[in-house]
Backbone as CSV, one residue per row, in Angstrom:
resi,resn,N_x,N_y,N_z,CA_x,CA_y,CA_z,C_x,C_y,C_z
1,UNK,2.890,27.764,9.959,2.236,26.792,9.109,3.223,25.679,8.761
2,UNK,2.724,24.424,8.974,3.697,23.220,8.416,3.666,23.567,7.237
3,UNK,5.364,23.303,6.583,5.559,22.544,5.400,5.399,21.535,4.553
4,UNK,5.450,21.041,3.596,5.008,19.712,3.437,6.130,18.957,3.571
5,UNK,7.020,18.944,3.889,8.273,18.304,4.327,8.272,17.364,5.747
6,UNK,7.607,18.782,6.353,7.006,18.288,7.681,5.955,17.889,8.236
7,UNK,4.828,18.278,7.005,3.672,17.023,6.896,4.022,16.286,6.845
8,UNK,4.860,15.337,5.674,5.048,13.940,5.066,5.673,13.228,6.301
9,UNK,6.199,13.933,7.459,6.593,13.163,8.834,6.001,12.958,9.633
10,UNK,4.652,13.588,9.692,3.759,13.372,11.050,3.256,11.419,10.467
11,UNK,2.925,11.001,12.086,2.066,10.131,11.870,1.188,9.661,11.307
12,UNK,0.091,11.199,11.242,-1.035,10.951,10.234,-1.494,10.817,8.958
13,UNK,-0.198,11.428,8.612,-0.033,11.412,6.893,0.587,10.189,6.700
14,UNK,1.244,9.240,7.365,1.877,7.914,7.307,1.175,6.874,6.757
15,UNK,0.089,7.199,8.488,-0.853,6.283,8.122,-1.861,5.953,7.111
16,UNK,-2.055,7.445,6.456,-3.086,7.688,5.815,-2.149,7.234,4.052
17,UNK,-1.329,7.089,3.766,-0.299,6.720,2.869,-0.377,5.516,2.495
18,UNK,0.068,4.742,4.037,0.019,3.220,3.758,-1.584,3.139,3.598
19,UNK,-3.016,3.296,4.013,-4.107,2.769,3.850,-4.576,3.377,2.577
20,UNK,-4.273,4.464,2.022,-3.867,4.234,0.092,-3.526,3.118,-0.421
21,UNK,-2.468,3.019,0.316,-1.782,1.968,-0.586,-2.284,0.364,-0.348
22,UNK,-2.745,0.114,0.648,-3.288,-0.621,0.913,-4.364,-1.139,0.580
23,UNK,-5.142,-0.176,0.112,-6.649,0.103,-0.777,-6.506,-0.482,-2.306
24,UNK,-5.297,-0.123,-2.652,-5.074,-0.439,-3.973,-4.146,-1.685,-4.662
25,UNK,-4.280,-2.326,-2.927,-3.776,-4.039,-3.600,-4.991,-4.759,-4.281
26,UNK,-6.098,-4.840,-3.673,-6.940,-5.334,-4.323,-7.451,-5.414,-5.457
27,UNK,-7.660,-4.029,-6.058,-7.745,-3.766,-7.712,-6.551,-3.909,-8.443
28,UNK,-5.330,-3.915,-7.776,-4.266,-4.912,-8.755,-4.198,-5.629,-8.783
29,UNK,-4.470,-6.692,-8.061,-4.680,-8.148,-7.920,-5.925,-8.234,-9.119
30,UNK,-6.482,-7.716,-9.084,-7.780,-7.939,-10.151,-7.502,-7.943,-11.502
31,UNK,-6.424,-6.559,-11.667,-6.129,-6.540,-12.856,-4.758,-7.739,-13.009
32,UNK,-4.666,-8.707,-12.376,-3.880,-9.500,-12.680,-1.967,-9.199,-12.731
33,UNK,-1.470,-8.493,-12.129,-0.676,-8.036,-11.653,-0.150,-8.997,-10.532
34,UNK,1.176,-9.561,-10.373,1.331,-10.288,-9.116,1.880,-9.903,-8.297
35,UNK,2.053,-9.861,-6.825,1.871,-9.883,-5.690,3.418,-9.668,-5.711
36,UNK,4.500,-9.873,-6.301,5.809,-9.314,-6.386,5.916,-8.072,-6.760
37,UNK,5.288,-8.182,-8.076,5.493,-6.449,-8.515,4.288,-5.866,-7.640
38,UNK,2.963,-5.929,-7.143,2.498,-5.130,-6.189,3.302,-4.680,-4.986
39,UNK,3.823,-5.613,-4.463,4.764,-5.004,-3.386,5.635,-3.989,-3.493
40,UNK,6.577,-4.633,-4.778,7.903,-3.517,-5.051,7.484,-2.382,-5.604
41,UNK,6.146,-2.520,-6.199,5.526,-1.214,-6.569,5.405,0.318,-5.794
42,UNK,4.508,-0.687,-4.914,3.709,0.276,-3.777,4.565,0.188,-2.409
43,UNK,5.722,-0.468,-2.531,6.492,-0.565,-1.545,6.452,-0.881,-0.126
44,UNK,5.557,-1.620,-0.329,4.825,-2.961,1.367,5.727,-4.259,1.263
45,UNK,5.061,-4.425,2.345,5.747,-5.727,2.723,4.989,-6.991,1.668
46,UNK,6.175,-7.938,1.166,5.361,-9.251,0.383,4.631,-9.696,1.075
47,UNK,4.370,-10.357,2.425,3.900,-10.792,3.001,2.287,-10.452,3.215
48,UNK,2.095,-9.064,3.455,1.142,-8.407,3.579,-0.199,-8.495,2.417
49,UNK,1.062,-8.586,1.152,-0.074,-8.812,-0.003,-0.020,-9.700,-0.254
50,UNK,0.441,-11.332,-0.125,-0.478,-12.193,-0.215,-1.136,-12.594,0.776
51,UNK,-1.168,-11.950,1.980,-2.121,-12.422,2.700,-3.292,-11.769,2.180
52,UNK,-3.122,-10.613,1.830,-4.441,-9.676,0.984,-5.316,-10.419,-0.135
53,UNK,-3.995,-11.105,-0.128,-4.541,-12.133,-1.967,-5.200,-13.298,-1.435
54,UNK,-4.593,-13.877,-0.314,-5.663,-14.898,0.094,-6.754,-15.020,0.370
55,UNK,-7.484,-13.858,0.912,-8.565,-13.528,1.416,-9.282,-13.355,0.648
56,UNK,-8.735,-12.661,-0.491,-9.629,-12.387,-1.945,-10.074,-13.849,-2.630
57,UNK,-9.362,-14.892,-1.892,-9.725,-16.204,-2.848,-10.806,-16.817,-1.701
């Protein structure tokens, strides 16, 4: 049986991590939170969330 050590390394749990996190730029952006501290928060790329933020406008 995997560990969770060795879950947290597979691919699928990666991916499935970042599209959490990814999910939850939007409702911070809402709650007015900016796009600096979303990043360093959730630990993405800046770039990524304001392009997220643009789209929302």
């Amino acid at each position: 049986m995997l560990k969770l050590s060795a879950l947290k390394q597979t691919r699928v749990y990666q991916e499935a991590l970042e599209e959490g996190k990814l999910a939850a730029v939007p409702l911070l952006l809402k709650a007015g939170i900016s796009v600096e501290e979303i990043a360093e928060q959730l630990q993405i790329n800046l770039e990524t969330v304001r392009k997220m933020a643009q789209q929302q406008t």
